[in-house]
C-alpha positions in Angstrom: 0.0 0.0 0.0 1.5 3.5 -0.6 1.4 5.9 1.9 1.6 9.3 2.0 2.3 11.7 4.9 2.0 14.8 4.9 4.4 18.2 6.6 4.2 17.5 10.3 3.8 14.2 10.5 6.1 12.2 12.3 8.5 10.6 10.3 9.5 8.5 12.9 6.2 6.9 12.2 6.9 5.2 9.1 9.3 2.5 10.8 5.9 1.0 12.2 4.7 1.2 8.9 7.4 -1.3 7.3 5.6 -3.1 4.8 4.3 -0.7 2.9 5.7 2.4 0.9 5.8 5.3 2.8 7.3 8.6 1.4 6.8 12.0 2.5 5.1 15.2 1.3 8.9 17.3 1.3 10.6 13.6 -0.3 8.0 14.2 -3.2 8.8 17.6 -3.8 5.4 18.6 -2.9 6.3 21.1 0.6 4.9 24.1 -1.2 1.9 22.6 -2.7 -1.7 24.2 -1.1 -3.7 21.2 0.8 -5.8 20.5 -2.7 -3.2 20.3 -5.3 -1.1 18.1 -2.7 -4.7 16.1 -2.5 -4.5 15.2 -6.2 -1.1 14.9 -6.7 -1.2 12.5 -4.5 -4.2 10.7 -5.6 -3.0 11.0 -9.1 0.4 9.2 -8.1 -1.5 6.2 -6.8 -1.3 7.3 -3.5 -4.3 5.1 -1.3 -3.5 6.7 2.7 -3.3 10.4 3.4 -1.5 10.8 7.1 -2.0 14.3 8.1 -2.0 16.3 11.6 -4.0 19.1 9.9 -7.4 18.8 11.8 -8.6 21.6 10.0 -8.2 20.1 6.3 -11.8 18.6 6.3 -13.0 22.4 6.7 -11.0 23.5 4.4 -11.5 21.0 1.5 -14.4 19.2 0.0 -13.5 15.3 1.0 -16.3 13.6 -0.4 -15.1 12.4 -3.6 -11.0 11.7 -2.5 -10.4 8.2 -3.9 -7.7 7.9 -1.2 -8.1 7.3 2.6 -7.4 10.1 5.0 -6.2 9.7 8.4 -5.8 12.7 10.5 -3.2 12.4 13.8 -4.3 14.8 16.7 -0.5 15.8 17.3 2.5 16.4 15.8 4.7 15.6 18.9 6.4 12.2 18.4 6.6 11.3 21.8 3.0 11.5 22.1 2.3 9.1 19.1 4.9 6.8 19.7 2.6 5.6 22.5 -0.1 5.7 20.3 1.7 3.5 17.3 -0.3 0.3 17.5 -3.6 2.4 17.4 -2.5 4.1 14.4 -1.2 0.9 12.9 -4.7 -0.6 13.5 -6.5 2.7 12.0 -4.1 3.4 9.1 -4.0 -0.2 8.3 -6.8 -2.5 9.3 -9.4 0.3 9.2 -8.4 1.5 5.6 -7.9 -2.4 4.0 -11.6 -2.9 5.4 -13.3 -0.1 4.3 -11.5 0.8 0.7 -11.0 -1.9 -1.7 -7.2 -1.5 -1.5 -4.6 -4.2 -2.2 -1.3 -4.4 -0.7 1.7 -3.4 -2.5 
């Protein structure tokens, strides 16, 4: 599955995330993109999981019709999620694969 995470997500994160591809907004060359054209870039790449700790981006964009997943953290601070990593694991993961016909890559 190829993830995508957005600026201010914890990179850190991605080593729970080992078998899948996980790449970053700034690793795409994408830092300086507004929230919808980094939206469908990514979808346009193949991207199927959005990881993003902007609570605000379902305010700010229309949702409705994103053909990937979209999984918002409630902090940026790694110390915080890295209690928090088999939660994520089961919502980025297990919750996505159930509800979105995604296969694993």
């Amino acid at each position: 599955m190829r993830i995508l995470f957005d600026q201010g997500t914890p990179v850190p994160l991605r080593r729970y995330l080992t078998e899948h591809s996980v790449t970053t907004a700034y690793e795409e060359g994408w830092s300086n993109l507004s929230n919808g054209d980094l939206l469908k870039s990514a979808e346009d790449k193949g991207y199927q999981i959005f990881v993003t700790t902007d609570r605000n981006l379902r305010y700010q964009q229309n949702l409705s019709d994103r053909q990937m997943a979209i999984v918002v953290l409630l902090s940026t601070s790694w110390p915080k999620i890295r209690t928090q990593t088999d939660k994520i694991y089961d919502v980025i993961i297990k919750n996505c694969l159930s509800r979105c016909n995604f296969s694993s890559t």
